[in-house]
C-alpha positions in Angstrom: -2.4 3.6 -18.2 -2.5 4.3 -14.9 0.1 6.9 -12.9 0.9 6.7 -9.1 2.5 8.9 -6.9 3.1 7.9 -2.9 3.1 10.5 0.1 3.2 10.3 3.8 6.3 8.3 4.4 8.6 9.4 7.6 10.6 9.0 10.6 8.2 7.6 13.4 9.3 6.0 16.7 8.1 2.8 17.4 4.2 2.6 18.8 3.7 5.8 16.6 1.0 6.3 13.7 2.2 7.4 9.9 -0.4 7.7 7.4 -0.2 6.9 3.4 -1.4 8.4 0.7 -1.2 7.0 -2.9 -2.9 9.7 -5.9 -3.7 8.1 -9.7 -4.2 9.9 -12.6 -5.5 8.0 -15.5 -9.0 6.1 -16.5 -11.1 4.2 -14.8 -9.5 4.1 -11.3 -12.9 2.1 -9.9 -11.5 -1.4 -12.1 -8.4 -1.6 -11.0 -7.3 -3.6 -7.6 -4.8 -1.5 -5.2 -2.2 -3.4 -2.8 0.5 -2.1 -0.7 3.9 -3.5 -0.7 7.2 -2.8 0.9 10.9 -3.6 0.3 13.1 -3.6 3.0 17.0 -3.7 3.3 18.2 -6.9 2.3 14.9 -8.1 1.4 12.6 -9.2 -1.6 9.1 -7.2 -1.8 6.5 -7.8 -0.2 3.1 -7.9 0.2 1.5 -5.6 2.5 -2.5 -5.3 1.9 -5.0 -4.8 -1.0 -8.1 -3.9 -1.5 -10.7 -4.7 -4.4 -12.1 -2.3 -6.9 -15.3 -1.4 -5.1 -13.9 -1.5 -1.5 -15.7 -4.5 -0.7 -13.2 -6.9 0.6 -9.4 -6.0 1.6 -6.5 -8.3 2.7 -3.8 -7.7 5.2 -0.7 -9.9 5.9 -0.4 -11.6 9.2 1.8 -8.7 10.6 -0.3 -5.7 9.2 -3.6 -7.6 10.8 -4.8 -5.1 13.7 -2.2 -2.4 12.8 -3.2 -1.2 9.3 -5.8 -0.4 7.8 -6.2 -0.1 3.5 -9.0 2.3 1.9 -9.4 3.8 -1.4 -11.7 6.6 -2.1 -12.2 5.8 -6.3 -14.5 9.5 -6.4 -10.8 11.0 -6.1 -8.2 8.5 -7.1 -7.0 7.6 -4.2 -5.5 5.2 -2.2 -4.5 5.2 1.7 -2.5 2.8 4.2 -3.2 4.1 8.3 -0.4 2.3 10.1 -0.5 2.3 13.6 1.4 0.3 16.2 4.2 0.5 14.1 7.3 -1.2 15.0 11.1 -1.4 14.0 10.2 -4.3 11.6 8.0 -2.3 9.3 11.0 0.1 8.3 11.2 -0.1 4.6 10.2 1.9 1.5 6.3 1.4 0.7 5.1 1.1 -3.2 1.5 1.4 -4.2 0.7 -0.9 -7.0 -2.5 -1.4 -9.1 -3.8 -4.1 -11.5 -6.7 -4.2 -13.5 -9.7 -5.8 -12.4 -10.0 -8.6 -9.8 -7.6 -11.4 -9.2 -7.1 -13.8 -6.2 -3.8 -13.4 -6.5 -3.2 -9.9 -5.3 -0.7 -10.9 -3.5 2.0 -11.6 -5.9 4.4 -8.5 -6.9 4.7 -9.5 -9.9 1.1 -9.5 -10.8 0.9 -5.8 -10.6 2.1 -3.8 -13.5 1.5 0.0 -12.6 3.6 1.2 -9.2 4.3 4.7 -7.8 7.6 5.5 -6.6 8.1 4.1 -3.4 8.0 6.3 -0.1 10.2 6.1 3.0 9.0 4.6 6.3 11.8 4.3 8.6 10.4 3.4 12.8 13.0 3.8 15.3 13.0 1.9 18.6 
């Protein structure tokens, strides 16, 4: 079992820099994959970035490419989205999500079964 808890989320106008924070509690925080995903208004979730257990690779979506930027520290269970750049677009609450061990689909949503409790981004132009 794994637990998640988001922070960071805010109001930001557009170009501006917001920073998140996700914090696990529970075992073995080192095998599990982390992602980022978002659900906006009117939308189905989606995938944002992830990063592998020992930091070694990470994967953005087209959009995030060049504006955000995934880490995890697994010494203190945690996990981190730097957003920069950011733009109306990105307005939406932001989940953390883990899985356990590796998977080339880390993608998919629905291939994640532990998620924190979303946090608030909201960019205004």
């Amino acid at each position: 079992q794994l637990q998640l808890v988001e922070s960071g989320g805010g109001l930001v106008q557009a170009g501006g820099s917001l920073r998140l924070s996700c914090s696990a509690s529970g075992r073995a925080f080192s095998d599990y994959t982390l992602g980022w995903f978002r659900l906006a208004p009117g939308k189905e979730r989606e995938f944002v970035c992830a990063i592998s257990r020992l930091a070694l690779s990470t994967h953005y979506t087209d959009s995030a490419k060049g504006r955000f930027t995934i880490s995890r520290d697994n010494a203190k269970n945690t996990l981190d989205l730097q957003m920069n750049d950011l733009r109306p677009e990105d307005t939406a609450i932001y989940y953390c999500a883990a899985r356990f061990g590796a998977s080339r689909d880390y993608y998919r949503p629905d291939g994640y079964p532990y998620w924190g409790q979303g946090t608030q981004v909201t960019v205004s132009s």
